[in-house]
C-alpha positions as CSV (number, residue, x, y, z in Angstrom):
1,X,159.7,86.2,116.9
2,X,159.7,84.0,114.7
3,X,162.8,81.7,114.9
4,X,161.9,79.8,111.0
5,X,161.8,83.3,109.7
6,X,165.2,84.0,110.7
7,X,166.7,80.7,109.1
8,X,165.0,81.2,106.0
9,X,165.9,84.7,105.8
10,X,169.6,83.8,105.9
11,X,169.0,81.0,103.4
12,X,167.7,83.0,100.8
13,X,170.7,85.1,101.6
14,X,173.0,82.7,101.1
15,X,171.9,82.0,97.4
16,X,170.1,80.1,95.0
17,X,172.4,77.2,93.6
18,X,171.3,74.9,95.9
19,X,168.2,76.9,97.4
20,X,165.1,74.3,96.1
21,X,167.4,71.5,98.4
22,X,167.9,73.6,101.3
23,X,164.5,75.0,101.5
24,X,162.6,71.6,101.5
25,X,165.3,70.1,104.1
26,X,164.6,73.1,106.7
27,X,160.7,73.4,105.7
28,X,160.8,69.3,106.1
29,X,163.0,69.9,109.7
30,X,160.6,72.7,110.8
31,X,157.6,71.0,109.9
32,X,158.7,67.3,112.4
33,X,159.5,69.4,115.3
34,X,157.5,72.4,115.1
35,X,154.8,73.3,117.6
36,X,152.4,74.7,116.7
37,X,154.9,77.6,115.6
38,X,154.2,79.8,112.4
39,X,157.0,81.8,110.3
40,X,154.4,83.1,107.4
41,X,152.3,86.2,107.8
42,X,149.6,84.7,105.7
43,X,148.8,81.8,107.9
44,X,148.2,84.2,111.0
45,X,146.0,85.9,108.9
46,X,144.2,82.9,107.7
47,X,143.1,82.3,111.4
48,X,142.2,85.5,111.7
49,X,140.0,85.3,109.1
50,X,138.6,82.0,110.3
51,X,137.7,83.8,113.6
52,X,140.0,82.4,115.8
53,X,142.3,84.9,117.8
54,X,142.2,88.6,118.2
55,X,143.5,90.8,116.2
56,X,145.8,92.4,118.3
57,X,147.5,88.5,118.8
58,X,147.8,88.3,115.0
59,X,149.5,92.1,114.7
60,X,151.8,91.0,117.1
61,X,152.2,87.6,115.8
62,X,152.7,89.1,112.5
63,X,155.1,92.1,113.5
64,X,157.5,88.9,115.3
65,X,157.5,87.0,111.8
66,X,158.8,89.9,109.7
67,X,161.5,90.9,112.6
68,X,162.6,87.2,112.3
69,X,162.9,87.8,108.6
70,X,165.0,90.4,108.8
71,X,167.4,89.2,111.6
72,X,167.7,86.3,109.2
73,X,169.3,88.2,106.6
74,X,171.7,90.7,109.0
75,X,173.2,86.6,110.6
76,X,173.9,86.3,107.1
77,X,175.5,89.4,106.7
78,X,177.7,88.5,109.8
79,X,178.6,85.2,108.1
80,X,179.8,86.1,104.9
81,X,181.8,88.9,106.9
82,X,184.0,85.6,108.3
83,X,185.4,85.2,105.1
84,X,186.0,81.6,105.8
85,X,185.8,80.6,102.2
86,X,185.9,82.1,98.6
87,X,182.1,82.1,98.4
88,X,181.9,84.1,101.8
89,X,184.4,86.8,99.9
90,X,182.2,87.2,96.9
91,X,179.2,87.3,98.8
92,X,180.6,89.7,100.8
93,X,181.5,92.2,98.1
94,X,178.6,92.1,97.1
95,X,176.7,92.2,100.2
96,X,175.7,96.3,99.9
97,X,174.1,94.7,96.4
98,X,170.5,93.5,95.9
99,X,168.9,92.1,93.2
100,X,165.2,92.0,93.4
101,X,162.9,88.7,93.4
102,X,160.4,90.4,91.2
103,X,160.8,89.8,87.8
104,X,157.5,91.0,86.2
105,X,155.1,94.1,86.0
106,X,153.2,94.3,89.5
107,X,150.0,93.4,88.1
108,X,151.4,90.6,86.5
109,X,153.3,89.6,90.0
110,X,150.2,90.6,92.5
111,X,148.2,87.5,90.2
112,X,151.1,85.1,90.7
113,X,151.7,85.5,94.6
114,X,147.8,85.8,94.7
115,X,147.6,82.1,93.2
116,X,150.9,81.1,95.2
117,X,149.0,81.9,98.4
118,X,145.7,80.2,97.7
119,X,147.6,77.2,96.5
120,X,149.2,77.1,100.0
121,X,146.3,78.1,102.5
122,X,144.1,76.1,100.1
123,X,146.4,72.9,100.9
124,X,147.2,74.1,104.5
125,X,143.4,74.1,105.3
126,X,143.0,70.7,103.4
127,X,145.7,69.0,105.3
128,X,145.5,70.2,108.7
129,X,143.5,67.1,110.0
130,X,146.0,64.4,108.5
131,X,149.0,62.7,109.9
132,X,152.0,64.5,110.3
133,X,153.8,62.0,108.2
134,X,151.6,63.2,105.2
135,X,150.8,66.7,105.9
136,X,154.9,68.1,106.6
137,X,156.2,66.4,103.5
138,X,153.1,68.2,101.1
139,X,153.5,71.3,102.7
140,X,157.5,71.9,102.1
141,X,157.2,70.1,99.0
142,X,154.5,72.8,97.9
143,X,156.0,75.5,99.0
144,X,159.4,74.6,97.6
145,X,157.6,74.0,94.5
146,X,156.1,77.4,94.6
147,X,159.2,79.1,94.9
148,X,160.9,77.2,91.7
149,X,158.0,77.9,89.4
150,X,157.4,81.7,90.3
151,X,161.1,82.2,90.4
152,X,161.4,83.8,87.0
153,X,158.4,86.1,88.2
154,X,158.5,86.9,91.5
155,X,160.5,83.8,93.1
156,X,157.2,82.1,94.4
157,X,157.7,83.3,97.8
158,X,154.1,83.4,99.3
159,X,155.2,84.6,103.1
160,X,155.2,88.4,103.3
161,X,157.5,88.8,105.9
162,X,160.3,86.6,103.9
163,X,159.5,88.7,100.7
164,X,159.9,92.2,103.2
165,X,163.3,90.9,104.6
166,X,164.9,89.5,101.1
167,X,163.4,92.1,97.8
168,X,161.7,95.0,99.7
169,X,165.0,96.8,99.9
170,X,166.0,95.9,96.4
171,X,166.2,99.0,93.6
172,X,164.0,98.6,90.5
173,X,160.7,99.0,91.9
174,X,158.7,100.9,95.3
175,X,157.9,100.0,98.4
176,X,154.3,100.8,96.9
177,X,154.9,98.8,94.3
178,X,156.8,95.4,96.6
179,X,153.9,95.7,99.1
180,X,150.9,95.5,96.5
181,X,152.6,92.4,94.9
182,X,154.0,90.5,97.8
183,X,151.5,91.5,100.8
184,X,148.5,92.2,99.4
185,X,148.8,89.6,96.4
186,X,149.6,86.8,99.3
187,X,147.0,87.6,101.7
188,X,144.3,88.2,98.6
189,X,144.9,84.6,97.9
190,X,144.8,83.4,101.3
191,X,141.4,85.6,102.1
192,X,140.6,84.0,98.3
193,X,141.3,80.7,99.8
194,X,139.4,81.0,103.1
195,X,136.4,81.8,101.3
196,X,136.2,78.7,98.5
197,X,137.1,76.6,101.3
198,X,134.3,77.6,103.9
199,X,132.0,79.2,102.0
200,X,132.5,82.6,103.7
201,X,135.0,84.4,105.6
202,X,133.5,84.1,109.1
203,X,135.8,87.0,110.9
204,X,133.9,89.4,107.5
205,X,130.3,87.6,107.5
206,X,129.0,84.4,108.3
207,X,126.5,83.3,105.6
208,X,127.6,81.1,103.5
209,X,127.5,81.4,100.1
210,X,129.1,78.4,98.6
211,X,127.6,75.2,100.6
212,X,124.9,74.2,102.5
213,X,125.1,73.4,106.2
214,X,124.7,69.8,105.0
215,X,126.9,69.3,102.5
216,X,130.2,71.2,103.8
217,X,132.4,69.6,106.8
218,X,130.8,66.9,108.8
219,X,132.0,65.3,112.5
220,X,132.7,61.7,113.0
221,X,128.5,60.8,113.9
222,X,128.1,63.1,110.3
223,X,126.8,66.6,112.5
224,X,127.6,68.7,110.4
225,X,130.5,71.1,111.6
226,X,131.8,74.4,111.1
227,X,135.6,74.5,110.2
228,X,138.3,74.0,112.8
229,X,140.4,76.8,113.1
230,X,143.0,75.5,115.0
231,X,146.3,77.0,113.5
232,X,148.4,74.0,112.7
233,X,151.4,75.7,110.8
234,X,154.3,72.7,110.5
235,X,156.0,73.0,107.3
236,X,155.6,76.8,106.3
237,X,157.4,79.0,105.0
């Protein structure tokens, strides 16, 4: 399960005043002492992709990120329940309300978590080999930036578990309609990003279409390399 999952489920919960803050701080906290951990369906597909893992790992891997989600959002529920201030009142009242994170058409929504998720794997890929010191801050800073600029479309959230936990529920659209835009949109851009950055999708086919073996990724005595696959996941949401 994922345990990052479950505090950003209760964070989006909790509201969006001072949401852009929070997120960074726990993506930024996540990404300095993570190991290795992932809370964000579309980076365990993103190794799948790159061949590494089965796919019975990344089912289970992915099943554990959207329970996570989801427990986030019922320890919210629990908190508000306290009462222990105003804001806890209100947000219990209107707890058994949702308002949904998707403020366009689908097709319209499915092309903006499509680019939010290439923007992110694209980066993720590009930074796994740099220093923590450079590669956390970029990656919460991304995704927090994500989130603000899609919010008045469909809140930027590029992890499909988050998106099932916090809108999926919501009235206004389908479960159709929230899975096209938030799952398949995310991990379009991800399989999208996998492909520019490689050259192919090596778990789909392996020639590559884009580079030659020359001029892709090269080892420190210049052999040229495939990519590494290793799934290094600090900092995402």
């Amino acid at each position: 399960m994922s345990g990052l999952n479950i505090v950003l489920g209760f964070l989006v919960a909790v509201g969006t005043l001072i949401r852009d803050e929070f997120l960074f701080a726990v993506l930024l906290a996540h990404g300095a002492v993570c190991t290795g951990a992932s809370g964000n369906p579309a980076v365990t597909v993103t190794r799948l992709l790159l061949d590494d893992g089965t796919a019975a790992a990344a089912a289970l891997g992915v099943a554990g990120q959207i329970l996570g989600a989801h427990l986030g959002l019922v320890v919210a529920r629990r908190y508000w329940a306290l009462e222990m201030t105003d804001l806890h009142v209100i947000k219990a009242l209107m707890g058994a309300e949702c308002s949904t994170a998707l403020r366009s058409s689908p097709a319209q929504g499915f092309c903006v978590e499509a680019a939010c998720g290439a923007t992110f794997t694209l980066l993720h890929l590009g930074l796994r080999r740099k220093p923590a010191l450079l590669r956390v801050p970029a990656l919460a800073a991304t995704l927090t930036f994500l989130s603000h600029a899609g919010r008045n479309y469909t809140s930027g959230v590029a992890n499909p578990a988050l998106a099932y936990a916090l809108t999926f529920r919501c009235s206004g659209f389908s479960f159709t309609q929230y899975a096209l835009v938030y799952w398949l949109g995310t991990l379009a851009g991800a399989t999208l990003a996998v492909f520019l950055y490689v050259g192919h999708v090596p778990r789909l086919f392996s020639k590559n279409l884009l580079y030659s073996r020359k001029g892709r990724v090269r080892g420190p005595r210049g052999r040229t390399g495939s990519v590494d696959r290793t799934d290094v996941s600090c900092g995402q949401k």
